[in-house]
C-alpha positions as CSV (number, residue, x, y, z in Angstrom):
1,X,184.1,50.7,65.0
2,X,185.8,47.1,64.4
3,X,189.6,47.3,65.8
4,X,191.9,44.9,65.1
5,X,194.7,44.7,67.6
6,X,197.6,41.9,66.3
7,X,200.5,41.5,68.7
8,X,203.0,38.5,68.5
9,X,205.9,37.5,71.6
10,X,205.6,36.7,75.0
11,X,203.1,37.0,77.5
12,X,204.4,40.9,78.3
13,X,204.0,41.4,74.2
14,X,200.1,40.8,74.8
15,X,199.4,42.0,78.2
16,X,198.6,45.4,77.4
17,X,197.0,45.2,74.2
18,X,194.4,43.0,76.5
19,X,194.1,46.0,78.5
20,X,193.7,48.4,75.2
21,X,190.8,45.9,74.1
22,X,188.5,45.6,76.8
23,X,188.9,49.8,76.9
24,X,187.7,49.9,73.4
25,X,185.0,47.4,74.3
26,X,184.2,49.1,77.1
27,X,183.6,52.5,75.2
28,X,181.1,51.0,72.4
29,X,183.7,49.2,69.9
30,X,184.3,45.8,68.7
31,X,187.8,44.8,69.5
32,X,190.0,41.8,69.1
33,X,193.4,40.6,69.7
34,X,195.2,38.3,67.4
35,X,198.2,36.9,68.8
36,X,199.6,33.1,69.1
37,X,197.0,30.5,69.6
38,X,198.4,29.2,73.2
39,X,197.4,32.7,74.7
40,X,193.4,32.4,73.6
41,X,192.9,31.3,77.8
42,X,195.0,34.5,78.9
43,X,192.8,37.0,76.3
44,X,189.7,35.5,77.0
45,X,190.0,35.1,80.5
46,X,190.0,39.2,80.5
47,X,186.5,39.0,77.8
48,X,188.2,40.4,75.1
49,X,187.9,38.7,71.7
50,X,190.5,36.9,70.6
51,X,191.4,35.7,67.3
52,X,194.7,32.8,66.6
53,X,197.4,33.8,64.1
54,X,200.5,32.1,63.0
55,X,201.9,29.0,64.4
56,X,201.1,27.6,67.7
57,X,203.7,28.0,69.6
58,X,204.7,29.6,72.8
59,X,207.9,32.6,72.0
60,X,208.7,33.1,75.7
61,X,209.9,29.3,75.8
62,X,211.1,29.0,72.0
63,X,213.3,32.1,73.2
64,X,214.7,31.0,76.4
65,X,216.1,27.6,74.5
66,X,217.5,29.9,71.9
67,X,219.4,31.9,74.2
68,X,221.0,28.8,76.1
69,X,222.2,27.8,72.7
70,X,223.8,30.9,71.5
71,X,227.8,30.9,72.4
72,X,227.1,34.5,73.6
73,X,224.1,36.7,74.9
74,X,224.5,38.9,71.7
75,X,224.3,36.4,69.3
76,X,221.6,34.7,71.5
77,X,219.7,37.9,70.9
78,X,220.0,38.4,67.2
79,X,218.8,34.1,66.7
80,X,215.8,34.9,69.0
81,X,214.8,38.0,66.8
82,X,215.7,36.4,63.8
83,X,213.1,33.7,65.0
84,X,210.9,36.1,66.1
85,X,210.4,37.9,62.6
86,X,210.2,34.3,60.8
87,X,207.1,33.9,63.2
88,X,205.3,37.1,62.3
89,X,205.9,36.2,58.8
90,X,204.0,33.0,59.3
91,X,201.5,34.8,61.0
92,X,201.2,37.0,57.4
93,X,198.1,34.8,55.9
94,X,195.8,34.7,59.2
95,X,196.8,38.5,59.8
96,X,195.8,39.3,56.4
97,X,192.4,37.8,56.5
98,X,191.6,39.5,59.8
99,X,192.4,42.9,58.7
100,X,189.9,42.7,56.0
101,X,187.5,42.7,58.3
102,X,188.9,46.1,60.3
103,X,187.6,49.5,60.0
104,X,191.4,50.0,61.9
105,X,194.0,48.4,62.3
106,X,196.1,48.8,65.6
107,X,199.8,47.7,64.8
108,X,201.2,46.8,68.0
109,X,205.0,47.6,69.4
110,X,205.9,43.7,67.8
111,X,205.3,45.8,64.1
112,X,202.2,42.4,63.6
113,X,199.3,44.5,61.4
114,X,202.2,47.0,60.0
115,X,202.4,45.2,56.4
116,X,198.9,44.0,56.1
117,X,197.6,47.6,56.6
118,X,199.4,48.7,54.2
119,X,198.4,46.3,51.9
120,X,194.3,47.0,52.1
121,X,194.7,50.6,52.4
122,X,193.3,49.9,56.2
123,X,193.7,53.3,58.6
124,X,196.1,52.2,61.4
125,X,197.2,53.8,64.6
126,X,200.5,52.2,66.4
127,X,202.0,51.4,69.3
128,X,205.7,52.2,71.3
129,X,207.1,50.9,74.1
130,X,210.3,51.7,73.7
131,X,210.0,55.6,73.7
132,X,213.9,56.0,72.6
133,X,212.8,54.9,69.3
134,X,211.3,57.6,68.6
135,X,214.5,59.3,66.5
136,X,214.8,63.1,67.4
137,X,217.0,65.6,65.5
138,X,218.6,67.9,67.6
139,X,221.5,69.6,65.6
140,X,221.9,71.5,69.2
141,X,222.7,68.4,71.3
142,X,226.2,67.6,72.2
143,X,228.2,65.3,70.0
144,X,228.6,62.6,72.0
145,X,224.8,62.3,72.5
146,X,224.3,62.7,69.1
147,X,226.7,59.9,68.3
148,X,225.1,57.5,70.8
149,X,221.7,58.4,69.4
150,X,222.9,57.6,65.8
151,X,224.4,54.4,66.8
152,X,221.0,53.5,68.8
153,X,219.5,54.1,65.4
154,X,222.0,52.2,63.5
155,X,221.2,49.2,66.4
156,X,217.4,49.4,65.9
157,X,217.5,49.1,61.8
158,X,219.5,46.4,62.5
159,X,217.7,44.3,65.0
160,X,214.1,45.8,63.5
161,X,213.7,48.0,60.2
162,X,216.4,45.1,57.9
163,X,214.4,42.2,59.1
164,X,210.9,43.8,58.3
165,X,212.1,45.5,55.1
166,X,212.8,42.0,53.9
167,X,209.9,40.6,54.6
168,X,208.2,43.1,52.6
169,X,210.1,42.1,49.8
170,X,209.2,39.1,49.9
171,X,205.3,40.3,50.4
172,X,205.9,42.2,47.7
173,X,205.4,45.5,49.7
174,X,207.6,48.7,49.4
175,X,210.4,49.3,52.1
176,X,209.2,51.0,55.2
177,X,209.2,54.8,55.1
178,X,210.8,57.2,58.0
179,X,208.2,56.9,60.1
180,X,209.1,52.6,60.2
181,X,205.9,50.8,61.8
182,X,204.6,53.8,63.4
183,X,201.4,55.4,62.3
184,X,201.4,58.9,60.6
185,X,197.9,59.7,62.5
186,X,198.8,58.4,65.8
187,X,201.4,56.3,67.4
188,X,200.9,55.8,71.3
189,X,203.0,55.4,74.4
190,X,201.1,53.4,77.1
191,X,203.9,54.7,79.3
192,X,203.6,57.3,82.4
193,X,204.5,61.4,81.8
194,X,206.3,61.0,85.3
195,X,208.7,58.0,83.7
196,X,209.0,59.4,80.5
197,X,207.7,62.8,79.8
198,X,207.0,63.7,76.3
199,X,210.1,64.9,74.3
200,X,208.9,68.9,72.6
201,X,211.0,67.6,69.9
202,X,208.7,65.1,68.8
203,X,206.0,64.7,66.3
204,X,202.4,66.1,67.5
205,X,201.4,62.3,66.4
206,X,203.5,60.9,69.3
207,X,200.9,61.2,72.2
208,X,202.1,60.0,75.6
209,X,198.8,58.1,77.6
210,X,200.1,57.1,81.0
211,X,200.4,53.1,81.4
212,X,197.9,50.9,80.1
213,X,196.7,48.4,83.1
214,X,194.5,45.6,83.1
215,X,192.7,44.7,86.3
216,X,192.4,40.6,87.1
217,X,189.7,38.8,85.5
218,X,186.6,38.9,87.3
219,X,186.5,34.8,87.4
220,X,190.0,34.6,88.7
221,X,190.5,34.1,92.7
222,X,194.0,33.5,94.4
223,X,195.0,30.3,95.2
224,X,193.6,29.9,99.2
225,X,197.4,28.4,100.1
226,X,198.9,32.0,98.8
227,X,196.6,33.9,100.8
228,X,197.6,32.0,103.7
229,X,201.2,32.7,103.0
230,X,200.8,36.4,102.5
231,X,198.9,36.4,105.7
232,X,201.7,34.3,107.8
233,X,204.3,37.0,107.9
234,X,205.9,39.9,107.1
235,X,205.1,40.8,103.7
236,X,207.2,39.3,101.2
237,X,209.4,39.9,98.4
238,X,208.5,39.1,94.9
239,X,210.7,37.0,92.0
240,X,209.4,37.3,88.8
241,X,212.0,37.4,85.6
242,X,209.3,36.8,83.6
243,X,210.4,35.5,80.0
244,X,213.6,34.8,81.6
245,X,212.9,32.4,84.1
246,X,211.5,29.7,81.4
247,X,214.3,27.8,81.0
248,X,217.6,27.4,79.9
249,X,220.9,25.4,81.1
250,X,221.7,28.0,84.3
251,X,218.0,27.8,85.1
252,X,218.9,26.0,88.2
253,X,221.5,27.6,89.1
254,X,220.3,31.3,88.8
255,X,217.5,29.8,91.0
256,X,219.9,28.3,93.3
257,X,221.7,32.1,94.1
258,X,218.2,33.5,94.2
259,X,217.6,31.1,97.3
260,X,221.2,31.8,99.0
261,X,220.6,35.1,98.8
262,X,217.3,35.3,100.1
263,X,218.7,33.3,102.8
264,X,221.5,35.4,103.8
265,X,219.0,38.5,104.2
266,X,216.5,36.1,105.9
267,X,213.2,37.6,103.5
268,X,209.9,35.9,103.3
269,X,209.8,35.5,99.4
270,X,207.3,34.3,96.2
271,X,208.4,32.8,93.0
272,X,207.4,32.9,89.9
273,X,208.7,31.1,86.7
274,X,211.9,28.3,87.3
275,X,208.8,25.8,87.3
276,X,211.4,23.3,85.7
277,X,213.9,24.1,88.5
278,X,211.5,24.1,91.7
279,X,211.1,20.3,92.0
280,X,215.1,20.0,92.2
281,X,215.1,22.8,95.4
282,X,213.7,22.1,98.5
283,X,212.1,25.3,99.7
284,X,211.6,26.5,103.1
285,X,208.1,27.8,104.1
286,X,209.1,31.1,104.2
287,X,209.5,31.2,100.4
288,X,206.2,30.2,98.2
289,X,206.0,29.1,94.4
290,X,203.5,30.7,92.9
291,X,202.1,30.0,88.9
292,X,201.2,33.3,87.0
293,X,199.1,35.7,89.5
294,X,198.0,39.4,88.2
295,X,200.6,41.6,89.7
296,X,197.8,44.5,89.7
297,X,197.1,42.0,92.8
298,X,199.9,40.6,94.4
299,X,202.3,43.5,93.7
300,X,200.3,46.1,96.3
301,X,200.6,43.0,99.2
302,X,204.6,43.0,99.2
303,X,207.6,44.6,99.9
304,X,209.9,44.8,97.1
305,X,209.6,43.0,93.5
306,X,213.0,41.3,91.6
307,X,212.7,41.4,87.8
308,X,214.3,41.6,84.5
309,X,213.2,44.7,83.3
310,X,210.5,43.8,81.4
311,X,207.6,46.7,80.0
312,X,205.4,45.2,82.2
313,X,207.3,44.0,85.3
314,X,208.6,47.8,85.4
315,X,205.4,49.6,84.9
316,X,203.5,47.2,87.7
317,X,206.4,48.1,90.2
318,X,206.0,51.5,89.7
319,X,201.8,51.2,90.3
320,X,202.5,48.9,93.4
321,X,205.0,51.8,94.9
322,X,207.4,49.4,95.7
323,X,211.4,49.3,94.8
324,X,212.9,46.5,92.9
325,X,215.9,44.9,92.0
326,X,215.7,44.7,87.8
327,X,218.0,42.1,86.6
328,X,218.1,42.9,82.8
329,X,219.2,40.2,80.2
330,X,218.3,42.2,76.7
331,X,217.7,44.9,74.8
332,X,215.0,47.4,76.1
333,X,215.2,45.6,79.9
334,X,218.5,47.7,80.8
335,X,216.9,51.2,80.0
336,X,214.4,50.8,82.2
337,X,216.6,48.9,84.9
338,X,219.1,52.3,84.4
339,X,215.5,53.8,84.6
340,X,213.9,52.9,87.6
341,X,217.8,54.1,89.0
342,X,217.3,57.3,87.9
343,X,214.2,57.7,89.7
344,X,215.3,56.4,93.1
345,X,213.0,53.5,93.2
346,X,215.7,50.8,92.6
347,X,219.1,50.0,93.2
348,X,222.2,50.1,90.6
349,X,220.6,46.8,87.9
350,X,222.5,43.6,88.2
351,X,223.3,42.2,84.5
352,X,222.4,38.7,84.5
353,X,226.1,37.6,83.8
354,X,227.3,40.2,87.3
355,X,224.5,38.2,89.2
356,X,225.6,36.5,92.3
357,X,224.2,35.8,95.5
358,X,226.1,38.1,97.2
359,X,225.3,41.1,94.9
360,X,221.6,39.9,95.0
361,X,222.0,39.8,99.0
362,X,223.4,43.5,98.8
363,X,221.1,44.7,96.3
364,X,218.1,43.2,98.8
365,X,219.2,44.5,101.6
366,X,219.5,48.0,99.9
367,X,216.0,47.7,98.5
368,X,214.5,47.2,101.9
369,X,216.5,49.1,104.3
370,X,216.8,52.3,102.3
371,X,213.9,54.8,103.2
372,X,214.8,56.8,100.7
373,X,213.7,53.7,97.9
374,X,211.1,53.4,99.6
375,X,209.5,56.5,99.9
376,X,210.3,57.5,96.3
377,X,208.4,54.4,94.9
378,X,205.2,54.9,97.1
379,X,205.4,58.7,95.9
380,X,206.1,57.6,91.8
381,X,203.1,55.1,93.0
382,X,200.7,57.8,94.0
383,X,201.2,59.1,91.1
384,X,200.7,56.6,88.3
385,X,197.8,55.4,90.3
386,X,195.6,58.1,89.5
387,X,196.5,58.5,85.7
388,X,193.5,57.4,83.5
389,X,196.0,56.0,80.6
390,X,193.3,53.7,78.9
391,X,190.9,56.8,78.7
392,X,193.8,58.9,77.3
393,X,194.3,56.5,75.0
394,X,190.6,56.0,74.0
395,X,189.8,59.1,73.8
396,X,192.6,60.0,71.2
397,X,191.8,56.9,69.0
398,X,188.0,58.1,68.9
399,X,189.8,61.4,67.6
400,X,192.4,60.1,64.9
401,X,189.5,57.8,63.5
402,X,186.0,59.9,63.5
């Protein structure tokens, strides 16, 4: 069977439909991943097929000078997602072309494929990341909850369902149903049952897999100056805010209290991201500046991991059964910051406008003197690591399209 699997963002937007693909491959199908033409190296670097829609252009840094523009992080949000939509509208022509030649289409968490399935009839199974977007009604839950759920709701059209909805329009394509972008057969959360169980109240369609993880590319090989580094010392602590870390006007200086406060607990540390930033700092050799290395690798070799709260960052902590600091800066990246609280593996999240060295320091210290972290994230690690998501997930596709 011929899957197509479009996805548009950043890097974390792609990461695990790479992971989905080489499954399907794997099991017999043909399987490709459309997404923005700069990530062709990162798809096929995993030998999954990869096909180039919309402009060329790289979200993740478009984004981060967005943001630094915007007076405030809430209208910084809204210009990035506005951006975001005018991009997957672009994509509309190449996506079109490629779904033709799908038996399925597989519309990813980004709502890329949702329209053009529509529009050629296409079966098409979906993707959620964000499993509180799944609306549940509950006339038995409290008020409040109810209120805060409605409001959630209210948020999501907003920042999602109006946007889309107008570019159907425009497409000529009827406004999105109840269900929104996910599918009526099957709509799949590549997220663990022991960090988000299934809700009863859902839909039978919403089917829970466990996460979706891609192992490093059989060419790739660490850099021989980090191995040194992770074999000079104690092991170290990980910095990795993702998106976040691309750029911006407080770049420097975010990367300036990252360093005072790795100081002040005196940590072994490696960076990733602030590659604008690093030539200005003059780092010690206890701290090492890494490029982009497969966390499914580095994560297991270290002690604790800072992030933003990112899908991906959050689910490769968990595997790694190692506590982190989440420092979230939008949407979806304070649940799972208030998240990985609730399940003892992390500290109280740091928004990026509380950060400061000292609450960093704290939060540091915390992460890697309390046993209690530390045990629940090796346990919540035990666990993930013997899930079989991709199987799940395969297995259930096979299913819903016979």
């Amino acid at each position: 069977m011929n899957f197509i699997i479009p996805t548009i963002g950043s890097r974390g937007d792609v990461q695990p439909y790479i992971a989905l693909a080489s499954a399907l491959q794997a099991a017999g199908h043909s399987a490709v991943v459309a997404t923005h033409p700069c990530m062709r190296g990162l798809v096929e670097a995993y030998a999954v097929s990869f096909a180039p829609i919309g402009p060329d252009i790289d979200i993740g840094q478009e984004a981060a000078a967005i943001r630094t523009r915007a007076p405030h992080w809430m209208l910084g949000l809204l210009r990035v997602m506005k951006f975001t939509f005018a991009m997957l509208e672009q994509s509309h022509a190449d996506l079109l072309a490629l779904c033709h030649q799908a038996d399925v289409v597989i519309v990813s968490h980004s709502a890329a494929g949702s329209i053009e399935a529509e529009q050629l009839a296409k079966p098409r199974l979906s993707v959620t990341l964000f499993p509180q977007a799944i609306h549940v009604h509950d006339p038995a839950e409290p008020l409040l909850k109810r209120t805060f759920g409605a409001l959630a709701g209210w948020g999501m059209g907003l920042v999602m369902s109006r946007p889309l909805n107008r570019i159907r329009r425009r497409l000529g394509v009827p406004p999105m149903g109840p269900e929104g972008i996910t599918s009526p057969l099957l709509n799949l959360l590549p997220i663990s049952p022991h960090v988000h169980p299934p809700d009863p109240r859902w839909e039978p369609r919403h089917r829970v897999t466990g996460y979706w993880f891609a192992e490093p590319p059989q060419t790739w090989t660490p850099p021989e100056t980090l191995r040194a580094f992770l074999e000079a010392g104690d092991s170290p602590i990980v910095i990795s805010l993702g998106a976040m870390a691309l750029g911006g006007e407080d770049m420097l200086a975010t990367a300036e209290l990252t360093l005072e406060a790795l100081y002040q607990i005196g940590a072994r540390a490696i960076l990733q991201g602030w590659d604008a930033a690093i030539p200005a700092l003059d780092l010690p050799p206890t701290i090492y500046h890494a490029g982009s290395v497969p966390h499914t690798w580095l994560l297991p070799q270290t002690r604790a991991l800072v992030h933003h709260g990112g899908f991906g960052s959050t689910a490769a902590a968990f595997r790694a059964g190692i506590p982190a600091v989440v420092i979230p800066h939008i949407i979806d990246q304070f649940i799972w910051g208030q998240r990985a609280f609730e399940l003892g593996v992390s500290p109280q999240p740091i928004s990026r406008p509380k950060l400061t060295a000292s609450r960093l320091a704290a939060a540091l210290h915390e992460t890697l003197h309390n046993p209690t972290l530390q045990i629940k994230a090796a346990e919540l690690g035990g666990l993930i690591q013997t899930e079989t998501g991709l199987e799940t997930a395969i297995q259930l596709i096979e299913e819903a399209t016979p």
